[in-house]
Short mmCIF file of the C-alpha atoms (twelve columns), coordinates in Angstrom:
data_MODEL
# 
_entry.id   MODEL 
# 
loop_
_atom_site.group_PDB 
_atom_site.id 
_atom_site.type_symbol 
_atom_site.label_atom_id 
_atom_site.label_alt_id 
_atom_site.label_comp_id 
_atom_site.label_asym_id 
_atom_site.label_seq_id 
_atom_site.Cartn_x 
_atom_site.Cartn_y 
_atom_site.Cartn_z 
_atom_site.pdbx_PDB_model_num 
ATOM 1   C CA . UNK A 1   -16.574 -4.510  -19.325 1 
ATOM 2   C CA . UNK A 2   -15.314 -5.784  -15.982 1 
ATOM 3   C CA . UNK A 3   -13.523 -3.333  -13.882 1 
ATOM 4   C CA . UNK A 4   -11.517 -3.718  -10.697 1 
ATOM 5   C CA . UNK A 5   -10.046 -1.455  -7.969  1 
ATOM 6   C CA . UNK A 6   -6.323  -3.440  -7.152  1 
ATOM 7   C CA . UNK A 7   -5.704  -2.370  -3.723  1 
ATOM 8   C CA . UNK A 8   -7.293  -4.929  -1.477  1 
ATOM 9   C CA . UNK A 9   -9.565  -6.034  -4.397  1 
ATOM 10  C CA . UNK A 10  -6.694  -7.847  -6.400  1 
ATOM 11  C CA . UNK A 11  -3.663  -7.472  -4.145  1 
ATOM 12  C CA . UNK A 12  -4.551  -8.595  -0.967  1 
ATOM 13  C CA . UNK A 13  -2.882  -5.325  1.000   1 
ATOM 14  C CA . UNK A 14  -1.902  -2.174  -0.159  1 
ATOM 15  C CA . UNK A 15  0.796   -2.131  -3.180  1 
ATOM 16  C CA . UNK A 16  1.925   1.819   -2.067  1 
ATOM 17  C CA . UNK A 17  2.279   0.917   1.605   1 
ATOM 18  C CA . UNK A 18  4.106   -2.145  0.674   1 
ATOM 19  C CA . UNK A 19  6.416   -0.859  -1.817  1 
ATOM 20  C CA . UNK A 20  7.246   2.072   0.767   1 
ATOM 21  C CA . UNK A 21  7.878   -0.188  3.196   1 
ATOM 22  C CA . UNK A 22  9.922   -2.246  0.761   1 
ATOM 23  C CA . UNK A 23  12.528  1.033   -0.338  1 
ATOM 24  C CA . UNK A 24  12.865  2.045   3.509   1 
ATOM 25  C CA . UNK A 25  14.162  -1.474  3.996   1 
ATOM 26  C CA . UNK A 26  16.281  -1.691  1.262   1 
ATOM 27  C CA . UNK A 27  17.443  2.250   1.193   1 
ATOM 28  C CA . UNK A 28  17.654  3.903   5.211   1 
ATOM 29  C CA . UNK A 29  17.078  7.169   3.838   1 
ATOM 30  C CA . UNK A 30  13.802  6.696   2.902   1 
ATOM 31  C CA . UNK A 31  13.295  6.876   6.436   1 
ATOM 32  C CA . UNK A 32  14.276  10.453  6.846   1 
ATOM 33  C CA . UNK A 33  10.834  10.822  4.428   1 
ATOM 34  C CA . UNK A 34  8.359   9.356   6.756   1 
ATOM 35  C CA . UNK A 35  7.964   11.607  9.697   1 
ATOM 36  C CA . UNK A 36  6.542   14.258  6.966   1 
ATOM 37  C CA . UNK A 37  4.644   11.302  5.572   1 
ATOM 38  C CA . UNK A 38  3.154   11.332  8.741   1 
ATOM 39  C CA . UNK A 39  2.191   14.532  9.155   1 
ATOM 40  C CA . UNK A 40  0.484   15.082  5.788   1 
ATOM 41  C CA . UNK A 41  -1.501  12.119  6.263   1 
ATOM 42  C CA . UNK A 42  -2.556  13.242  9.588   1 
ATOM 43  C CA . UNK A 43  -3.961  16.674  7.711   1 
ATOM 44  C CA . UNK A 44  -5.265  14.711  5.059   1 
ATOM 45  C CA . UNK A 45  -7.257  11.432  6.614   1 
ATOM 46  C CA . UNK A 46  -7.477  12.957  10.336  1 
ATOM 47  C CA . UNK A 47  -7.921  17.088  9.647   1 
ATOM 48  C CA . UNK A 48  -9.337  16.643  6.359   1 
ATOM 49  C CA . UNK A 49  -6.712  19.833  5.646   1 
ATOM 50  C CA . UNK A 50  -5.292  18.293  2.401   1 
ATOM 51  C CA . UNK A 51  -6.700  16.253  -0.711  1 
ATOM 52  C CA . UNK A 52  -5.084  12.777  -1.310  1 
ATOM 53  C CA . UNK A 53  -3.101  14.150  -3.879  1 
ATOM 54  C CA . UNK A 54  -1.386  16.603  -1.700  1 
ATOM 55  C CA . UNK A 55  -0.641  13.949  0.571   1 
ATOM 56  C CA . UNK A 56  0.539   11.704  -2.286  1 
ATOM 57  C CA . UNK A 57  2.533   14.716  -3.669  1 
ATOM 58  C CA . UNK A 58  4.141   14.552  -0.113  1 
ATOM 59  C CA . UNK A 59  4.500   10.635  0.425   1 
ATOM 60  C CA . UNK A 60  6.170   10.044  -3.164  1 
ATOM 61  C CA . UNK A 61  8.897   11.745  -1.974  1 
ATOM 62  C CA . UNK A 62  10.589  8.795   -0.994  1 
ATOM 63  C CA . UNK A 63  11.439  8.236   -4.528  1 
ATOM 64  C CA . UNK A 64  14.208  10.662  -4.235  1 
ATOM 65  C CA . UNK A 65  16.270  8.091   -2.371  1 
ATOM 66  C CA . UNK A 66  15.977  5.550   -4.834  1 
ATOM 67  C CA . UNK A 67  18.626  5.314   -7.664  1 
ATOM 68  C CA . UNK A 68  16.391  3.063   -10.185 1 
ATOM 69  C CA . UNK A 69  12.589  2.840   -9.370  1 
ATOM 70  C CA . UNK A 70  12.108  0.572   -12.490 1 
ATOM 71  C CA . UNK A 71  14.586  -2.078  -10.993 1 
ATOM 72  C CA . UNK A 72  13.019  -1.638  -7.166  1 
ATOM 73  C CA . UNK A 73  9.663   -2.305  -8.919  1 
ATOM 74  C CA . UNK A 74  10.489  -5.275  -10.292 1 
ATOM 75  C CA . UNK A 75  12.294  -6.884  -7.618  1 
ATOM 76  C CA . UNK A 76  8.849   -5.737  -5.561  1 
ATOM 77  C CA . UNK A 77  6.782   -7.743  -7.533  1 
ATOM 78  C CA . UNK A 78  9.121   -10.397 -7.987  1 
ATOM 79  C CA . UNK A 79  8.363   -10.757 -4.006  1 
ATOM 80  C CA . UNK A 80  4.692   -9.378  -3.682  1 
ATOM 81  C CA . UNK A 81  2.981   -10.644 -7.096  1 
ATOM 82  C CA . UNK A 82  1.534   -14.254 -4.891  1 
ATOM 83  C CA . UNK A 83  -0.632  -11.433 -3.178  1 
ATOM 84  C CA . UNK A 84  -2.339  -11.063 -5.711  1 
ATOM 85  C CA . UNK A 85  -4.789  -13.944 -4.663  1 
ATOM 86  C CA . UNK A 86  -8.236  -12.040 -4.093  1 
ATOM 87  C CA . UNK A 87  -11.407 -13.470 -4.798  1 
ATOM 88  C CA . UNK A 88  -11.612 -11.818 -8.024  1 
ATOM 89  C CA . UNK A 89  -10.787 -13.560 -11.273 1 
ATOM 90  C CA . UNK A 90  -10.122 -10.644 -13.280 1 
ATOM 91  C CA . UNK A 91  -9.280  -11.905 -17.220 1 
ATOM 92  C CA . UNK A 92  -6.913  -10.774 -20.010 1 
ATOM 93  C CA . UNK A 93  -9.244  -7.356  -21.026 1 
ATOM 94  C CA . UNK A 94  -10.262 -6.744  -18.205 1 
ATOM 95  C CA . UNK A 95  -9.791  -3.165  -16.174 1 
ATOM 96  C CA . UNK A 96  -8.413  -2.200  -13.000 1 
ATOM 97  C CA . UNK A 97  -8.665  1.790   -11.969 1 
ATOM 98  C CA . UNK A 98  -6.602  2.363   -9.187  1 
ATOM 99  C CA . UNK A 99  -5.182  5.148   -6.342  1 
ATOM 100 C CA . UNK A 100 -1.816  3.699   -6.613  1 
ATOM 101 C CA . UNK A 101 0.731   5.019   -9.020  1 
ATOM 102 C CA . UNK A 102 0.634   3.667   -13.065 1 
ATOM 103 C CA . UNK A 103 4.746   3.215   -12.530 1 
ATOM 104 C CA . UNK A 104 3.902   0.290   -9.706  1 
ATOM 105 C CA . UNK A 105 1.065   -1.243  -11.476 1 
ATOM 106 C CA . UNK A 106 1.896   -1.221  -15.250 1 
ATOM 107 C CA . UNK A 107 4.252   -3.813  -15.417 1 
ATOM 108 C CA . UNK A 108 2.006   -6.450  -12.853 1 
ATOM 109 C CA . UNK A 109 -1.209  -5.710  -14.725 1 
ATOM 110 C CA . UNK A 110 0.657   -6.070  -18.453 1 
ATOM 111 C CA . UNK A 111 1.777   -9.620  -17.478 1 
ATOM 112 C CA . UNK A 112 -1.893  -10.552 -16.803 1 
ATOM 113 C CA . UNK A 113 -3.352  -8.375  -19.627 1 
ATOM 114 C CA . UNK A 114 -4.969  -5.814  -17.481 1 
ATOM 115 C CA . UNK A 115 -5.771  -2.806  -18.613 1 
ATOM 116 C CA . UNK A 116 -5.055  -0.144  -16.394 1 
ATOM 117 C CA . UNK A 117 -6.073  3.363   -15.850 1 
ATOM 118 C CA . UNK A 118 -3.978  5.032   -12.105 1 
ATOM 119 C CA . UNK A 119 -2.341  7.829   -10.542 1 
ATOM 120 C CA . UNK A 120 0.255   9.481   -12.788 1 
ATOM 121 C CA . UNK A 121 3.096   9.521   -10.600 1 
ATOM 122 C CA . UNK A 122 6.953   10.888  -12.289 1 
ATOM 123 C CA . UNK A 123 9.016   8.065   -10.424 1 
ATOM 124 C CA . UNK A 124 12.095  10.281  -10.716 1 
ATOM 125 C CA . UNK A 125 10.744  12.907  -8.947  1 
ATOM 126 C CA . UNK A 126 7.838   11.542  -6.823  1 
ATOM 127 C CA . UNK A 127 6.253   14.244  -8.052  1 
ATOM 128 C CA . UNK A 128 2.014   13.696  -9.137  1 
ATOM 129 C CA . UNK A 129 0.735   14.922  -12.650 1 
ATOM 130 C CA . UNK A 130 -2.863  15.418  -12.229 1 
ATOM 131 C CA . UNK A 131 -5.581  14.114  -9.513  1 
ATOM 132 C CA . UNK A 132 -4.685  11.112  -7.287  1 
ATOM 133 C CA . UNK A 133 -7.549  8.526   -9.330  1 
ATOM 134 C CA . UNK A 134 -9.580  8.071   -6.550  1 
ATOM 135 C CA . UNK A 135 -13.365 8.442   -5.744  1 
ATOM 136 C CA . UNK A 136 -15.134 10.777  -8.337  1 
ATOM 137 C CA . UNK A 137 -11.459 10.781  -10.309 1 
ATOM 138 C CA . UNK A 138 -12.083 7.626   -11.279 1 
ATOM 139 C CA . UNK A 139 -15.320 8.177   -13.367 1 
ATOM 140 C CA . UNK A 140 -13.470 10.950  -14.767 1 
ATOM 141 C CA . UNK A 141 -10.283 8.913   -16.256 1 
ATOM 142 C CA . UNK A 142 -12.899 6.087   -16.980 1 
ATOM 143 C CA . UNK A 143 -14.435 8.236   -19.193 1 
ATOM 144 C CA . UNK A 144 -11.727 9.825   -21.010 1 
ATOM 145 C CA . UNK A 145 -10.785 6.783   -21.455 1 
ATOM 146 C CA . UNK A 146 -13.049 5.012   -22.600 1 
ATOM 147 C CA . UNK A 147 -16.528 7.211   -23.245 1 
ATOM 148 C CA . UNK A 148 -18.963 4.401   -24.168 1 
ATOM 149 C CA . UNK A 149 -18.203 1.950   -21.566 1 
ATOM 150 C CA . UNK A 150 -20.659 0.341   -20.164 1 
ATOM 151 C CA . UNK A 151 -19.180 -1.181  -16.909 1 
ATOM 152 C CA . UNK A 152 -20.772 -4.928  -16.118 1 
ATOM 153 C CA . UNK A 153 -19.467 -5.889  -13.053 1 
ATOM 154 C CA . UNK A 154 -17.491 -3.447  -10.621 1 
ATOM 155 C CA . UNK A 155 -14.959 -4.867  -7.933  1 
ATOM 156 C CA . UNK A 156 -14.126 -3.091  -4.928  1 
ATOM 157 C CA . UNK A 157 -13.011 -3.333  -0.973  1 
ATOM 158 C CA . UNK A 158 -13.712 -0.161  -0.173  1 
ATOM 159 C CA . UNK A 159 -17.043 2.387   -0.193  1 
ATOM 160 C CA . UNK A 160 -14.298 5.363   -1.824  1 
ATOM 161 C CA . UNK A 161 -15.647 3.673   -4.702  1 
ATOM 162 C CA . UNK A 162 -19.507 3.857   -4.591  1 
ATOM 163 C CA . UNK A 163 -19.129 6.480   -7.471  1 
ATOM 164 C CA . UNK A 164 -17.490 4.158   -9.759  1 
ATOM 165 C CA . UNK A 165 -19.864 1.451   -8.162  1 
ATOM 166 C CA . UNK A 166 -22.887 3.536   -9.219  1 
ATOM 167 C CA . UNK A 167 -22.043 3.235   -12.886 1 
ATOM 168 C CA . UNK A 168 -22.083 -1.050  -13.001 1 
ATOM 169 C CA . UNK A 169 -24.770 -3.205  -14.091 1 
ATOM 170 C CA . UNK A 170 -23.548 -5.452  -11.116 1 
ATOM 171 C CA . UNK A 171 -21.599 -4.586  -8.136  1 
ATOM 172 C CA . UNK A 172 -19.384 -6.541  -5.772  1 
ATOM 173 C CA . UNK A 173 -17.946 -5.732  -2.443  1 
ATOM 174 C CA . UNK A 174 -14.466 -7.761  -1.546  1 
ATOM 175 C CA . UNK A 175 -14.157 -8.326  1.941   1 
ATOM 176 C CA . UNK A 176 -11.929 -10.387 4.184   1 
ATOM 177 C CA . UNK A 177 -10.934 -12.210 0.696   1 
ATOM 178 C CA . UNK A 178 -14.789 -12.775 -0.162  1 
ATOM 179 C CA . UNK A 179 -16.959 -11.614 -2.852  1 
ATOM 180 C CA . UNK A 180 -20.320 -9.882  -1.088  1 
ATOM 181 C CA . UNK A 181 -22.865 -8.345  -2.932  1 
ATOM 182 C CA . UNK A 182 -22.877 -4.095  -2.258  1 
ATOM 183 C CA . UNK A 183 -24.528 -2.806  0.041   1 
ATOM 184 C CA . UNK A 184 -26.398 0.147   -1.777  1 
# 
């Protein structure tokens, strides 16, 4: 099985920080959500005071402000999907585990017959049910998932991953939108 993070792997950015960026264009009040935003992710990347799901708990907000997430994700994609241009050739079967919420990925990974295992995210609410899948979370879902997999070649941009990465046959490291080999 081939497995890919999306974030920077697939999509050549970050899908969240683009589709935030996207609503607090299209809807001003999102903006009223970002100072907070702000402030959890200082306690969570710079204090190390919350997890990523309690930030993510606190950045989802936004979704408040939105009167019909479904419709803002498609019209996302409809502008974003030609960054999805990495190195990577993932194939129909293939599986991406990803940080970023199932409710932004489904639809983009079902049109190239991804498989997808991501942060469960209500899109109403903003609110998270469960772990944010990142890091060890990832080898947990995978798992549950799918309990005999034996992972043949692992995609990734980012060293969050070397758990994951520690489970493939073969791992690769994207970087500047090249495949490297990982650095171990």
């Amino acid at each position: 099985m081939d497995v890919y993070d999306f974030d920077g792997t697939l999509y050549m950015g970050d899908s969240t920080r683009d589709f935030v960026l996207w609503c607090a264009r299209r809807y001003p009040q999102v903006v009223l959500t970002l100072p907070r935003t702000g402030v959890a992710a200082i306690a969570c990347f710079g204090a190390h005071a919350i997890d990523k799901t309690r930030f993510k708990g606190v950045l989802y907000r936004f979704l408040h402000a939105i009167p019909d997430v479904e419709h803002e994700v498609e019209l996302f994609w409809q502008a974003h999907e030609q960054n999805i241009t990495g190195p990577c050739n993932a194939q129909p079967g293939d599986l991406v585990i990803s940080a970023s919420p199932e409710f932004l990925l489904r639809d983009v990974c079902a049109r190239r017959g991804l498989e997808l295992i991501a942060s469960q995210v209500d899109p109403r609410t903003g609110r998270t049910l469960g772990r944010n899948c990142s890091n060890d979370e990832k080898i947990v879902r995978l798992r549950k998932a799918y309990p005999d997999a034996v992972v043949d070649n692992f995609y990734s941009d980012s060293h969050d991953d070397d758990p994951l990465a520690g489970l493939a046959n073969h791992v690769f490291l994207v970087k500047d939108g090249t495949l490297h080999p990982w650095p171990r």
